[in-house]
N, C-alpha and C positions, 0 to 999 in steps of 0.2 A: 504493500500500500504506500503511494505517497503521499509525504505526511504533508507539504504545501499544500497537497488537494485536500485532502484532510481538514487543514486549515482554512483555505476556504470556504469550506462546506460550512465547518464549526461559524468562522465568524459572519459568513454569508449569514445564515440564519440568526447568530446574533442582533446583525446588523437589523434585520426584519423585529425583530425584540425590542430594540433600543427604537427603533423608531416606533414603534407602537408605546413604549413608554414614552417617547416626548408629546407623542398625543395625550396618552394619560396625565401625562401632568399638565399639560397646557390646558385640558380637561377641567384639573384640579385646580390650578393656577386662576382659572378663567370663574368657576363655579364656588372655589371655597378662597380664592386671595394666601393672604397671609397672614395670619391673626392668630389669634384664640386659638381657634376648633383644626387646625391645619397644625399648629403646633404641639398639640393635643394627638392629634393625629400620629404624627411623624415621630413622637418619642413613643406611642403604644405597639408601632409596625419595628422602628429599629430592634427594640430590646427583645423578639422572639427574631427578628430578621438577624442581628446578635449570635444567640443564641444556633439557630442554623447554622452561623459560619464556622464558630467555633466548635460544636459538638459533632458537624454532619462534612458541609465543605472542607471545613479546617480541618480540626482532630482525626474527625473519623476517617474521611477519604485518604488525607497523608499515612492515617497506619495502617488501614484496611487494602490497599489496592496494591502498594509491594507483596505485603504477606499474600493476599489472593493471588497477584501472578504468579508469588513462586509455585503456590498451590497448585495453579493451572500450569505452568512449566514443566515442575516435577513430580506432581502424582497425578492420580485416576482423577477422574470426572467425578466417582464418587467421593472422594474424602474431597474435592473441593465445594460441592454439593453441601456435602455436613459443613464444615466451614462456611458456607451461607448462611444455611439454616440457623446454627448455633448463634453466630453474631447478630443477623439481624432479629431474632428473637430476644437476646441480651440487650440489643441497643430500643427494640421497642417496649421495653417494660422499665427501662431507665428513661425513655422519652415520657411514657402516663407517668411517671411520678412527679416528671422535672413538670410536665405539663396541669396536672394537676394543684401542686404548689403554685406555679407560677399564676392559676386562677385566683387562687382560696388568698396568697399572698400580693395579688394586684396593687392595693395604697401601701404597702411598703416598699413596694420597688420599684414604685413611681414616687415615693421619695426620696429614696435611693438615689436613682437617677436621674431626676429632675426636679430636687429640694427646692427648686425657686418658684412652682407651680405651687406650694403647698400657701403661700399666702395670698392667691386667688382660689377661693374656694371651690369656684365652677369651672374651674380650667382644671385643677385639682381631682375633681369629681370625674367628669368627661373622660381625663386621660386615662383612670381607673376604667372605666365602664370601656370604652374602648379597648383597654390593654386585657380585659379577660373575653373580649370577644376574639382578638386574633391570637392569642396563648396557643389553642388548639394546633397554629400554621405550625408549630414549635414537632410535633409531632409527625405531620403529617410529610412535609418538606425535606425533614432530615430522611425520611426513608426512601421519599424523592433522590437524596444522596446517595444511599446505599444502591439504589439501580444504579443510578449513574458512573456510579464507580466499577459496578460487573459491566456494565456493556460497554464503558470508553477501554475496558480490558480485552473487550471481544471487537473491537476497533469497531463497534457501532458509535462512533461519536455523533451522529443528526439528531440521532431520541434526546439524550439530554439537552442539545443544543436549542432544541423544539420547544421543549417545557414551559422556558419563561416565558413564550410566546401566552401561551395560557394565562398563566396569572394576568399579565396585560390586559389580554381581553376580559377577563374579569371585573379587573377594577374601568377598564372602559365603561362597560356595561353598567358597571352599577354607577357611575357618576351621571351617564346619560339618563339612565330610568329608573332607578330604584331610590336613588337620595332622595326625590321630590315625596316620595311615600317616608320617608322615616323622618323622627325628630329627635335629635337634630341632625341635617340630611349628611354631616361626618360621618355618621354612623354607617351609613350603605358602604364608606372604604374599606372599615372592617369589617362586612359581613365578606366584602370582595376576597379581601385574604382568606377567611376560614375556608371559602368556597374554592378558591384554586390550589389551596393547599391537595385537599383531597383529588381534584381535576388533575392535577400534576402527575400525583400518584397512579390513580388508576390509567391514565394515559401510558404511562411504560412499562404495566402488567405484561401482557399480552407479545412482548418485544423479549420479556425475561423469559417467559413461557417459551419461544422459539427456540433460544438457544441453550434450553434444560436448566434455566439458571431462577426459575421462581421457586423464593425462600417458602419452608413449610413452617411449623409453630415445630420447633424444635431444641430443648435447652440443656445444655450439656457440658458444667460447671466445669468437669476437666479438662474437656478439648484444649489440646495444647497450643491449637492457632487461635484461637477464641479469647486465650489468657495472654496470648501474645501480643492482639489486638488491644487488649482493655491497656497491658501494660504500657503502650505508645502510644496511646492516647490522651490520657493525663499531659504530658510534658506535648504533647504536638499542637494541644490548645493554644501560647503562647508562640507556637513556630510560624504559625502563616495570618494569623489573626492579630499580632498586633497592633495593624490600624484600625480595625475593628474595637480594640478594647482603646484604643484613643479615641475614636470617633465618640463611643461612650461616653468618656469622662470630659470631653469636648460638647456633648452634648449639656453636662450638668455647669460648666463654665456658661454657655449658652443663656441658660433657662436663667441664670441673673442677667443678663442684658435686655435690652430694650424686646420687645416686643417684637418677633418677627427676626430673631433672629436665628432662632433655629431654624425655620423655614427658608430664610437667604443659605445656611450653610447646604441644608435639604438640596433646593434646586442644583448650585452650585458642584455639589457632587454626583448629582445625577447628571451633568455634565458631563464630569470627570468619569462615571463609568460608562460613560459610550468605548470613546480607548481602551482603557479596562479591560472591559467587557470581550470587545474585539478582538482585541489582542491577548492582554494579559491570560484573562481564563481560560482561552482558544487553547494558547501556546503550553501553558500549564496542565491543559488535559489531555493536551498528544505526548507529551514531552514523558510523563510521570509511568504509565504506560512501558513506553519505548525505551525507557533510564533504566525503569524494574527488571527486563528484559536481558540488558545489558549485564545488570548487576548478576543479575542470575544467572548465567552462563561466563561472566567475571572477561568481561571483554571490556578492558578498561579504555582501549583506543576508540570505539568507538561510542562511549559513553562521553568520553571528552569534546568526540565530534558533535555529539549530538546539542549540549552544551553551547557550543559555540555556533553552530546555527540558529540556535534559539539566540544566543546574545544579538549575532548580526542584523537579525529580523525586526528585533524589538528595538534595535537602536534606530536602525534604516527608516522605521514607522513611528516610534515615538518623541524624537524629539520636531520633528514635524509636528505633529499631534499636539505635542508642550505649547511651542510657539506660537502655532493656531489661536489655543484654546487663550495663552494668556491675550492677544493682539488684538482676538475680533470678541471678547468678553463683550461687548455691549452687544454687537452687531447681532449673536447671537442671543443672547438674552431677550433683549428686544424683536428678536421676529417668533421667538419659541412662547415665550412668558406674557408680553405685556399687549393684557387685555384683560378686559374687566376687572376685578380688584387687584389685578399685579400691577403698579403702576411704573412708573417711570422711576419713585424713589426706588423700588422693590428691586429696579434692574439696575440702578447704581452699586446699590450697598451687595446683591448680589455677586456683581462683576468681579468687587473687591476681593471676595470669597474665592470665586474661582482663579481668579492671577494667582493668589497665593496656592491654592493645590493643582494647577498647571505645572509653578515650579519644582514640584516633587513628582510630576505625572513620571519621568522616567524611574523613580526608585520603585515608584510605586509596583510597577509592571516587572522590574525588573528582579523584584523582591517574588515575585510570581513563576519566575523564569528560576532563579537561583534556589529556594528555598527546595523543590525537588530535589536537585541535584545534592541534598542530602537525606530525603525521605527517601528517596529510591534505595538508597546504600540503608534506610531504618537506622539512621543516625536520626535522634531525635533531639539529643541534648544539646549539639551545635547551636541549630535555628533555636532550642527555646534560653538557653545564654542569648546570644544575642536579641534574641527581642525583648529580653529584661532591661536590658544595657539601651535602647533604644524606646521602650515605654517610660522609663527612667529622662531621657534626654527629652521625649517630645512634652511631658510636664513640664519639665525646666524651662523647654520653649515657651509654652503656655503662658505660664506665670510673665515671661518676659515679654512677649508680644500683647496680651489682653489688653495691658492698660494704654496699651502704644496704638494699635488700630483694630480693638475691637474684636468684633468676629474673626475677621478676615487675619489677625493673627494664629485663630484657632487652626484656619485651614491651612496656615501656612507652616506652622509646626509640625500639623498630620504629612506635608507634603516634604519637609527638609528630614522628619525621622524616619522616613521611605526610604531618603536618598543615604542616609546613614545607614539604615537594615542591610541594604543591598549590598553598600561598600563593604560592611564586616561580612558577610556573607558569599564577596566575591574573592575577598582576602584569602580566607579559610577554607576554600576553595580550591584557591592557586597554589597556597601556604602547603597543604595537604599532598598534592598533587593530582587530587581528583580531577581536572581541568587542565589544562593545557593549551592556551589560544595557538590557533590556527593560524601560520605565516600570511603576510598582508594587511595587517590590521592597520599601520597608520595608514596607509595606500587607500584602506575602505573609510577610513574614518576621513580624512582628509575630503574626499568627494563627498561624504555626507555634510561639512562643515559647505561648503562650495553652493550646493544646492540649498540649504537652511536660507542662506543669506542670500540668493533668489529668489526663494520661497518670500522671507520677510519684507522684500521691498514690494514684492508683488501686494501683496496685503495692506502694506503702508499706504502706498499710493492707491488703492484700490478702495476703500473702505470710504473713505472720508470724515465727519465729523461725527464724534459721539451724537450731537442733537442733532442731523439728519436722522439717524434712526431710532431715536427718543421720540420724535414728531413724526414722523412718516406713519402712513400706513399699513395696514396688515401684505395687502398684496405685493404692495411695491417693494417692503422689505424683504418679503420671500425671495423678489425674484433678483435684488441686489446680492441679497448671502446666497443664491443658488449661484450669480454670476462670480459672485468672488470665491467661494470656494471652488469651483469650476477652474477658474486662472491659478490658484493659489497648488491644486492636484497635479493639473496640466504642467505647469512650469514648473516643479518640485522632481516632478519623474523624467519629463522632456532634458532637465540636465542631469541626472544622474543617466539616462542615456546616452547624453551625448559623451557623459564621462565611460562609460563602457558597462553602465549595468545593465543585466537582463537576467528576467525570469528564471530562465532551465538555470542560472547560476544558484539559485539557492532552494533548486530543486531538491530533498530529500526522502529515503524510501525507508519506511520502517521498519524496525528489526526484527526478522520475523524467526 
């Protein structure tokens, strides 16, 4: 299989995701603004969306999907079979506890999390009622995980890729017709998640069923892979999630600011996971797979290769990406956001947000990219040292940027201790010798420097005045950002062509 097709596939479909989420929010944006009930909103969806990353994407998938290749590598079908079984039965009876606390315990861990809500009584309330209607997603989602983890091993990457498509049209749905029937009409967001949580699920039954790999109710204290799974779990919570557990405590810095400020970081990083998204999660769910593979058969050359394809891709795509997102921050804001209650403040203080986690876009991704290449080898202590070491620094940021520019310091802390995770993470990499870059790098790098600066004049000259598109129109702005990112694509790739890149060049085929 080639894994660039692969990736296209993966982020093809993402891309289809991401754009039915800037309808959702523009949706949201346009129908609920940014206030009260949207902030209320956004802290009861994070803390189970949280929770997912760290128990299901994060944790589980990092320890679960080495040990299942080896499983599928080197034994039967049946002892990989039990290995299903046992696990996802073990992780669904630890999900109804975590899930049912998380109900019964709702006003505590929305004051946990968002202490500054408690001296508004009715934002207080809301967020509560809110947060045990989506709790359930906590359950349902993470087992969404566990498929996605057996089939990105059996190279079906599209099934997972597909999923969040769902959820989308969920919360589409219920903002268009379902909010006008509830009081207050927030509420239809949350019933949106409980509903796709389950849709998600039962969408990738039937894909497990094909390839003999749907889990039975099966629970088997000794299994040795099972004990092996719980044991890298624990410590892999911190390995991939630590902008997740800052986005957290970023959110409680938040809830003492002005009004509307969790919802600027909200939009803002919904931003940021277009890229992400695209790239970062694409690249991380072929890569992890393919690393496993590697490790398991103890082919260290090309494990390094593998590695360094994934560096060259994310760098080639991301800092395009960075530049973009910080240059045309209004341009964008303003054609996605501002209408009806999102107004023209909403897309300033917004913008602020995003420049600041633009400049971490490449740790971020690249932290995505690195952090395998110690899961695959079931090294788990590396990545969770270093994300201590870097939850640690991005506080430190906190406390020093808040008082200085607000929110928009918060996102830029989350966005510089990216850029720091990555670094200790590519050190200990190289340090080790796990990795080995691949001759030609200033040469690639170089032409990526060449083209950026290209890229950025096109944009500059191209864009014009922040209050052109502060005042413009809905239509007119569309088809200004369709024209400038159009030039901005064109002339980014036109000279790395003309410098000598092409496709089949970063062709790769998976290791099979």
């Amino acid at each position: 299989m080639n894994l660039l097709k692969s990736l296209a596939t993966i982020s093809g479909l993402t891309l289809v995701s991401r754009i039915l989420a800037f309808v959702r929010d523009v949706l949201i944006a346009r129908v609920f603004g940014a206030g009260m009930a949207t902030d209320a909103f956004f802290v009861a969806f994070r803390l189970p969306n949280l929770l997912r990353r760290l128990f299901a994407e994060g944790a589980f998938s990092q320890a679960f999907v080495p040990i299942f290749g080896e499983y599928r590598n080197r034994r039967g079908h049946e002892e990989t079979q039990l290995l299903v079984d046992h696990v996802t039965t073990m992780l669904a009876i630890i999900l109804f506890v975590v899930t049912l606390i998380g109900i019964i315990a709702a006003p505590v861990i929305v004051y946990i999390s968002a202490p500054g809500f408690a001296k508004d009584a009715a934002k207080f309330d809301l967020t509560v009622q809110l947060l045990r209607i989506t709790t359930p997603y906590i359950f349902f989602i993470s087992l969404v995980a566990v498929a996605a983890g057996i089939l990105n091993t059996y190279n079906k990457f599209w099934v997972p890729a597909f999923a969040p498509v769902l959820l989308n049209l969920c919360f589409i749905s219920a903002a268009l017709w379902l909010a006008p029937y509830c009081d207050p009409p927030i509420l239809a967001l949350a019933w949106a998640v409980f509903v796709a949580g389950f849709v998600q699920l039962a969408f990738q039954v039937p894909f497990l069923k094909k390839i003999g790999m749907l889990p039975s109710i099966r629970f088997n204290w000794k299994d040795a892979g099972m004990r092996r799974v719980i044991r890298q779990m624990g410590p892999a919570v911190f390995g991939v999630s630590i902008g997740q557990i800052s986005m957290l405590i970023n959110t409680i810095f938040a809830s003492f600011l002005v009004a509307g400020s969790v919802s600027w970081l909200y939009y803002a990083d919904r931003l940021m996971e277009f890229p992400s998204g695209i790239l970062g999660v694409a690249l991380g769910s072929i890569l992890l797979p393919s690393l496993s593979k590697c490790h398991a058969d103890n082919n260290l050359v090309e494990y390094s290769k593998l590695l360094d394809w994934g560096l060259r891709l994310t760098v080639m795509l991301t800092l395009p990406a960075a530049l973009a997102l910080g240059m045309i921050s209004v341009p964008l804001l303003a054609t996605f956001f501002q209408r009806g209650a999102f107004g023209a403040h909403d897309v300033l203080m917004t913008s602020y947000a995003l420049i600041g986690y633009s400049i971490g876009l490449i740790g971020m991704i690249l932290v995505k990219i690195l952090a395998p290449g110690f899961y695959a080898k079931q090294d788990i202590r590396t990545p969770v040292k270093i994300g201590i070491v870097t939850l640690i620094a991005t506080q430190a940021m906190n406390a020093l940027f808040i008082g200085w520019i607000q929110h928009a310091g918060l996102a830029l802390s989350i966005g510089l201790g990216a850029c720091l995770n990555s670094a200790i993470l590519f050190h200990y990499l190289r340090k080790r010798g796990i990795y080995q870059p691949e001759p030609g790098w200033a040469k690639f790098f170089a032409k990526i420097v060449i083209a950026i600066l290209a890229l950025g004049l096109t944009l500059w000259f191209g864009m014009g005045t922040e209050q052109s598109w502060l005042s413009g129109s809905g239509w007119s702005r569309v088809l200004r950002l369709t024209v400038l990112v159009a030039e901005g694509v064109v002339i980014y790739f036109a000279v790395l062509g003309v410098l000598g890149f092409r496709p089949k060049d970063f062709s790769k085929r998976a290791v099979s």
